[in-house]
N, C-alpha and C positions, 0 to 999 in steps of 0.2 A: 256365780254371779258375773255378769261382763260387764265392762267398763262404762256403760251407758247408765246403769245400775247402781253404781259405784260413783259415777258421779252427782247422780240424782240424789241419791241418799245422802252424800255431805252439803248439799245445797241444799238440799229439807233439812238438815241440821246442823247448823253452823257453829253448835257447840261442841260438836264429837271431840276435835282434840282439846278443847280445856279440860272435860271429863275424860283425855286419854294424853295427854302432855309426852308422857314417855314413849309415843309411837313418830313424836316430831324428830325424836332424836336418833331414830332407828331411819329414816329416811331418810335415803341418800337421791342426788342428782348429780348427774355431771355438769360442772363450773361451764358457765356460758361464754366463758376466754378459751380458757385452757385446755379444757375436757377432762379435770380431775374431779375424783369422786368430794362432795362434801354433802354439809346436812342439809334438810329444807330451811332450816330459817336461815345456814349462810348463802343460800340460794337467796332468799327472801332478799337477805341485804342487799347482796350483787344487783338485782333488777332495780331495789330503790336507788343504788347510787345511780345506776345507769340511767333511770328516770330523770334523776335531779340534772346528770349533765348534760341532759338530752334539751329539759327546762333552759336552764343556768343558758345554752348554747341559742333559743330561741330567745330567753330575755335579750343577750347582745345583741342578737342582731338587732332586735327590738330597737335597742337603744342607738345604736349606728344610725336607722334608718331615721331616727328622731330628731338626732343632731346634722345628717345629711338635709332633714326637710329645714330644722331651723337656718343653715347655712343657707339653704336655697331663698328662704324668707329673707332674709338680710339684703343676698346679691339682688333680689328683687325689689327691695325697699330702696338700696343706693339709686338703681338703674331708675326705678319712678321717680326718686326725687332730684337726681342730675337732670333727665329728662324735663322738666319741670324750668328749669332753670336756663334750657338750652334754647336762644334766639335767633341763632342760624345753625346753616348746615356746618360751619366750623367748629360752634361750638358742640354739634351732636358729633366732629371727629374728633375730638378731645376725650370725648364721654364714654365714647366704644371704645379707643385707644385703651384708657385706662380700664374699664368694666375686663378686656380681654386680657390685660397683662395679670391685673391685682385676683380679678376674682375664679377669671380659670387658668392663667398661669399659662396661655398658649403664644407661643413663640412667635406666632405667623397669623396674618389677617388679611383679607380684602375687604373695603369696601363700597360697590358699585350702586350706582342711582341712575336709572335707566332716564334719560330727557327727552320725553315724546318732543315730534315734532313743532309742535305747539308751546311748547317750556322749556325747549334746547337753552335759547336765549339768558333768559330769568333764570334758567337753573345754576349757569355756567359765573353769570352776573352774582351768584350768591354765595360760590364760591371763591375763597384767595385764591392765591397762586402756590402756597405751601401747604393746602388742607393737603390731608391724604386719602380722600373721598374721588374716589374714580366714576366719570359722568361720561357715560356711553350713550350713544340710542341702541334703541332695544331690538332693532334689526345687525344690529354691527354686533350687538353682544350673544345673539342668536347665532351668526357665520361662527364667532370663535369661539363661546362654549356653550354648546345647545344642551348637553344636560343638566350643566347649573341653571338655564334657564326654563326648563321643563318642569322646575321644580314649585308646586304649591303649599306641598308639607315639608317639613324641616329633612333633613338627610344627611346619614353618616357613612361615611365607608372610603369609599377609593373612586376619582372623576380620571377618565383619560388624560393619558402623559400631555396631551396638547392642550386639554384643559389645564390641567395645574400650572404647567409654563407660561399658559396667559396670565391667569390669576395670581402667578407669584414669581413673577420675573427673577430669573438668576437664583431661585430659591426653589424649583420642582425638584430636585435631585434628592433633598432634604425629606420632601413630604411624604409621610408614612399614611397619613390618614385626612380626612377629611371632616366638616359639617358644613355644610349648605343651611342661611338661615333665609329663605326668601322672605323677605319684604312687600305687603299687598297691601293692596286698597281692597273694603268691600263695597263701598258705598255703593248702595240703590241697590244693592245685590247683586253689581256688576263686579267679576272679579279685573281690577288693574294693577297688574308688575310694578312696583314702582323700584325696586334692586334688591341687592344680596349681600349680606354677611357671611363671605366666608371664612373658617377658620381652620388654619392648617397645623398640622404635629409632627412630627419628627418620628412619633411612636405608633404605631399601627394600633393600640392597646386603646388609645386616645379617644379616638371616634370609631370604635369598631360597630358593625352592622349591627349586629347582636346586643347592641344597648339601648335603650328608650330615649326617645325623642323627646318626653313631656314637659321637662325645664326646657329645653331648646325653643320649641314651639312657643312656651309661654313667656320666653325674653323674645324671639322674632316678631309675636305679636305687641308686646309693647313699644321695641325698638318700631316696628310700622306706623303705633300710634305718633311716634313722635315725629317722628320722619314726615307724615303725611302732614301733621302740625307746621312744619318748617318749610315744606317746599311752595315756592311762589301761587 
């Protein structure tokens, strides 16, 4: 009889060994660690525990990925309701200021607001003299960092050394990594620049390429809402 046979027949019969018990104990496998001979049902055990840690290993993550989304819900709930509450552009640099130190704990920030020609004016008018909202036009901010400004999806990784030293004066040598939040208008289904959140790190680990954008994009888009709320 060959194994094809052999296996047929104890699937047709899923009683054999209760009517044959003492053929469980004559059945050896090698240990799935070790490579030591033992019986089928300590074989049996070994695959259930490995089962269970295999579970036990999927429920954590489970649960991390739960508490990451509830955290994410929270930092999202603060930002909509500071938002909310913010009547100029001073008070939306108070709002990032804190959102960046409290909720992601990043050392380093730009925040630029591009002033079309048309709103140079008003926009500048709208700032103090101590915000620390940087108000460019969007041809000056093109000459000095055209990849920050190229950007219409959020973006993590590393900006040329001549970007970073505009963006963070006396403070490039430091930066390991980057996120780019661009800031847009869509209205009419016209896409318009209106600036950028960047956020700098020390840790390359920080903003590596290789991580998801999907929190990012979805605080850029709020921050735009409110942004586009404030400006003249």
């Amino acid at each position: 009889m060959n194994e094809t046979k052999v296996v047929e027949h104890l699937l047709s019969d899923p009683d054999f060994f209760l009517r044959h018990p003492d053929l469980l104990e004559q059945l050896t496998l090698p240990h799935p660690v070790n490579g030591k001979v033992i019986s089928l049902l300590e074989y049996q055990v070994c695959l259930l525990r490995e089962s269970a840690n295999k579970y036990r290993g999927q429920f954590e993550r489970l649960v991390d990925v739960a508490r990451e989304n509830e955290a994410t819900m929270h930092k999202s709930q603060r930002l909509v309701l500071a938002g909310l509450t913010c009547t100029s552009l001073d008070d939306l640099s108070a709002v990032v200021d804190d959102m960046v130190r409290r909720d992601f704990g990043v050392p380093y920030y730009t925040l630029i607001l591009y002033d079309h020609q048309d709103e140079q004016d008003a926009i500048k008018r709208s700032l103090s003299n101590s915000t620390s909202v940087r108000c460019l036009s969007l041809s000056d901010m093109t000459k000095a960092a055209p990849k920050t400004v190229s950007f219409t999806e959020c973006f993590r990784g590393t900006l040329p050394n001549s970007e970073q030293a505009f963006l963070f004066p006396d403070k490039e040598a430091m930066i390991r990594s980057v996120a780019v939040l661009p800031l847009l208008s869509r209205e009419g289904g016209e896409l318009k620049q209106c600036g950028a959140l960047v956020l700098g790190s020390d840790l390359k680990s920080a903003f590596a390429e290789d991580k998801g954008v999907v929190f990012l994009q979805y605080l850029a888009d709020l921050l735009s809402a409110i942004v586009l709320r404030l400006l003249p």
